[in-house]
N, C-alpha and C positions, 0 to 999 in steps of 0.2 A: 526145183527138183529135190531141194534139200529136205520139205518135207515130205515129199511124195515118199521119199526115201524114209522116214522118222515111220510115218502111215504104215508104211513095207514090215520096218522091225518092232513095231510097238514101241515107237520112245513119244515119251512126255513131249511134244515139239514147244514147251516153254521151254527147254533146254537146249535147245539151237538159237544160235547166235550167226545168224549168216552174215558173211562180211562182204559187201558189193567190193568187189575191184576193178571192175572195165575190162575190156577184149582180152581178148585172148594169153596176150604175151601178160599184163598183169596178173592173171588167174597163176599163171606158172611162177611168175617172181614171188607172187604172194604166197606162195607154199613154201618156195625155196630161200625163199628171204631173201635173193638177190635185190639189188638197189642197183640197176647203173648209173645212176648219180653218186653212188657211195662204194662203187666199184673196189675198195682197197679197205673195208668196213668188213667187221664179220658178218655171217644174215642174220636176218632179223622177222623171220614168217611172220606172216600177219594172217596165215587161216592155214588150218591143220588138212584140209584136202579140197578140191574144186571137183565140181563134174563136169563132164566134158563128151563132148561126141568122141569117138575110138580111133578113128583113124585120123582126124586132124591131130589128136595126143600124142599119136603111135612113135612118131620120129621122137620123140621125149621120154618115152620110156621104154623104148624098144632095141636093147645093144646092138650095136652094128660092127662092124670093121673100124666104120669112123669114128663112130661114138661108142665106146664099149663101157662107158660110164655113164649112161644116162641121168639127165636129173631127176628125175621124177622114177614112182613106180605105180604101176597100177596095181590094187589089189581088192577092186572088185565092177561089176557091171548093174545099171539098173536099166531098164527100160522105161523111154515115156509112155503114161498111158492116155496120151492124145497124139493126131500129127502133129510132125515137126514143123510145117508150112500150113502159113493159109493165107486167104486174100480177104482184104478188107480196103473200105472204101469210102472217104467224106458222105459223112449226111447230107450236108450241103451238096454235094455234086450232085448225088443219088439219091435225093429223097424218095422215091420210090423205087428202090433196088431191085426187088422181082419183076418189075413192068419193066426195064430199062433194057431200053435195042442195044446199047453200047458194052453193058455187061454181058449181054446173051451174047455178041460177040467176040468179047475176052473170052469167054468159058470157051466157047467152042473153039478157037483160036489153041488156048490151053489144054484141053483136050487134044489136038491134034497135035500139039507139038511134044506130049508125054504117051504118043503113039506110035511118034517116029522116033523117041528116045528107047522105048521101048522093043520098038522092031529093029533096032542096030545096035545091040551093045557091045559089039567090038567095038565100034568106032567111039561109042561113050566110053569104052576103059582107054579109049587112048586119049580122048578129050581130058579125060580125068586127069593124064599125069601130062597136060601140057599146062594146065594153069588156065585156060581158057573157061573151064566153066567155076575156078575159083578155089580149085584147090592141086595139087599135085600130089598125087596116089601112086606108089609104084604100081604095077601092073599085077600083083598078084592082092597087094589090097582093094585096089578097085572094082576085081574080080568078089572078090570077099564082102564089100560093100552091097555090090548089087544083089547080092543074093538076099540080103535085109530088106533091102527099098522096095517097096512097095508103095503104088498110085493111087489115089481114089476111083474108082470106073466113074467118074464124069466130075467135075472141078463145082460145077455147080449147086450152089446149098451147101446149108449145116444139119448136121446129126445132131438133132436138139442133145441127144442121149453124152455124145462125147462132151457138149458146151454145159453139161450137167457134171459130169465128171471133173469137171476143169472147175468150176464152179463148188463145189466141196471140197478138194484140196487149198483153194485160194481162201476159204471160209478158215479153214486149221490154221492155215498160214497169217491169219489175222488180215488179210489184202483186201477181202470184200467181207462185210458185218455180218458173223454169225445170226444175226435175227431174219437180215433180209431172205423173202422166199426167191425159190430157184424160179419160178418164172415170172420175178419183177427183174432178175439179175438176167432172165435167158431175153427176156423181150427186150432189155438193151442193147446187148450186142449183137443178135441174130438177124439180120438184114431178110435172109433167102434162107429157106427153111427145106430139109430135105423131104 
């Protein structure tokens, strides 16, 4: 996202220096320079900002009653411009992924259960701040959540167009070789084709 972000403001993205930290709580110590191993140590940041989904953050930068000192602040938002989810699946397993009875029954399967998610979001904003589907959202971010999330109308296939998009950012990024063409890189990873 670091360069999608560079792309966004016109910066040089030889001037990014991304620094991998690991999940989650890393990302926050690595701004804040917190070490709990070194707990009694001044910080010592090791990356001047992360990006992060909004409301996993929110508790960290969000003053509360309990926390009226948050560590962290946020000060600004980008959007991805791909989904955030998708399904992918051994070669080996699936040699021939569009012919395969076993995927056509995952999609379908998947489809219906982003149908019934869909047709009850009471019951999803209360999932949400139980911890059950992975995170805990008070009920007014939840509420705030859902109004972003948005489903694919049918789980199955790629938008050659979006895996083209993903594929020129990764090019900047230095991740896949500038020379390569976009449909030697699309015909690798695209299994099912929308």
């Amino acid at each position: 996202m670091s360069f999608v972000l560079s792309q966004q403001q016109g910066w040089n993205s030889d001037s990014l220096t991304p620094v991998v930290l690991g999940p989650f709580q890393s990302l926050r110590n690595g701004v804040t320079g917190f070490d709990p191993a070194q707990a009694n140590e001044p910080p010592k940041p090791t990356a001047d900002f992360f990006m992060w989904e909004h409301f996993t953050t929110k508790p960290y930068f969000h003053p509360t009653t309990e926390a009226p000192q948050p560590p962290l602040k946020k000060f600004g938002e980008i959007f991805t411009p791909w989904p955030s989810w998708l399904i992918v699946a051994s070669t080996s397993a699936f040699p021939e992924p569009a012919n395969d009875d076993n995927l056509r029954k995952l999609f379908q399967l998947l489809d219906q259960g982003i149908q019934a998610f869909e047709a009850d979001t009471a019951r999803v904003v209360k999932l949400l701040g139980t911890g059950e589907l992975g995170c805990t959202y008070v009920e007014e971010d939840a509420v705030e959540w859902l109004k972003d999330v948005k489903f694919t109308n049918g789980t199955r296939g790629v938008d050659r167009k979006v895996v083209e998009n993903v594929i020129n950012v990764l090019k900047v990024a230095g991740v896949i070789d500038s020379s390569m063409e976009n449909d030697v890189a699309i015909k690798r990873v695209i299994g099912i084709y929308r």
